[in-house]
C-alpha positions in Angstrom: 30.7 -46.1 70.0 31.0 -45.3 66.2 33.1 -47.4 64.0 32.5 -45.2 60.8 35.6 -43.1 59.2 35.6 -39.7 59.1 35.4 -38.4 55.9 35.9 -35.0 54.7 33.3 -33.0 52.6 33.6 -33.1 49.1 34.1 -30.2 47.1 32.0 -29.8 43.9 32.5 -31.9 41.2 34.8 -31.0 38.8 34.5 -30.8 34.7 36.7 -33.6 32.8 39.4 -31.9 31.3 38.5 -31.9 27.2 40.9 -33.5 24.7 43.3 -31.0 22.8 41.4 -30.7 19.4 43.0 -31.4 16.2 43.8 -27.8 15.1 45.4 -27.2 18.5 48.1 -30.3 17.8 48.5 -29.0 14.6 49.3 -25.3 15.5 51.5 -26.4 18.2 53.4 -28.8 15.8 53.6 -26.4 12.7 54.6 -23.6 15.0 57.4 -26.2 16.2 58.6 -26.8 12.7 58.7 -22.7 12.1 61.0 -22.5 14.8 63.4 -25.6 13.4 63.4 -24.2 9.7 64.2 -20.9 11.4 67.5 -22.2 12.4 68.7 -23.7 9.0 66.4 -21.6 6.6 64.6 -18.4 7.3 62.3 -18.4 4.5 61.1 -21.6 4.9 59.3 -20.8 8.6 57.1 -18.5 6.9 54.8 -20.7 5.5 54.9 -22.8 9.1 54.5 -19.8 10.9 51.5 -18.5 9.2 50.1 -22.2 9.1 50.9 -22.4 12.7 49.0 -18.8 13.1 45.9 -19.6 11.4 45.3 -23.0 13.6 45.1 -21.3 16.5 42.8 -18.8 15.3 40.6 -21.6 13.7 40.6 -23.4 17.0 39.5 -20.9 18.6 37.0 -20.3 17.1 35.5 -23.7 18.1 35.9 -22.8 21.5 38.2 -21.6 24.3 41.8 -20.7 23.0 43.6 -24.4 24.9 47.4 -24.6 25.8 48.4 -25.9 22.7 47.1 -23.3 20.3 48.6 -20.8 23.0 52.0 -22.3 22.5 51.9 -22.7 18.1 50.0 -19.1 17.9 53.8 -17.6 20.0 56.1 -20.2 18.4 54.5 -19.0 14.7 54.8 -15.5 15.6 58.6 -16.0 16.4 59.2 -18.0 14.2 58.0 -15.9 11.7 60.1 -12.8 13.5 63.1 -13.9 13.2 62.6 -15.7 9.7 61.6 -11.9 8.5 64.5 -10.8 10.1 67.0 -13.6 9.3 65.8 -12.8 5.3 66.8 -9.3 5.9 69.9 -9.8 7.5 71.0 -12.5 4.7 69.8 -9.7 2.1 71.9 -7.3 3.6 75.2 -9.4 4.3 75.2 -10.4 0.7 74.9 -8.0 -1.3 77.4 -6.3 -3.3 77.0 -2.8 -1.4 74.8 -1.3 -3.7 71.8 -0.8 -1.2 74.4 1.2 1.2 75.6 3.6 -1.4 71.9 3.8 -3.0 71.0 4.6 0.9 74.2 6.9 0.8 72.7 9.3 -1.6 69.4 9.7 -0.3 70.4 10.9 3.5 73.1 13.2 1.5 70.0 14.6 -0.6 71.2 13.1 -3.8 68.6 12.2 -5.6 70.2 11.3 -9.2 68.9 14.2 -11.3 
């Protein structure tokens, strides 16, 4: 009789996962920051966003696009999004009226001459 365990086949071996590079962290946590200045500043996530942007291109660049740089490259384009739009919208809300009555004019076809 045999006394030895069965043992299933093993599959191939796999690769080690690599470490998250430095530029990956660091677009992921600037793309974070984007998002929080978004909330209390607008214009403040544009710098972040575009920091946030330009990691995860640069880590790229070093190799295959991880997780991380995924995540910063979306949160920096949102952040940036909404910051744009946030700028507007504060723009818009206070101002005296004078853009609505400039905007008036020209879909009336007055042109000021």
């Amino acid at each position: 009789m045999n006394d030895s365990y069965y043992t299933p086949p093993q599959g191939p071996p796999q690769e080690p996962k690599k470490p998250a590079s430095t530029q990956e962290i660091v677009a992921l946590v600037l793309g974070i920051l984007a998002l929080v200045c978004t909330c209390c500043c607008g214009f403040a996530s544009l710098p972040f966003g575009i920091g946030a942007i330009v990691c995860a291109v640069v880590s790229r660049q070093n190799g295959k696009m991880g997780g991380m740089a995924i995540t910063g490259l979306i949160l920096g384009i949102v952040a940036m999004v909404f910051g744009v739009l946030g700028v507007l919208f504060s723009l818009v809300l206070y101002s005296d009226g004078g853009m609505f009555e400039e905007l008036g004019y020209l879909l009336d076809g007055y042109y000021g001459y």
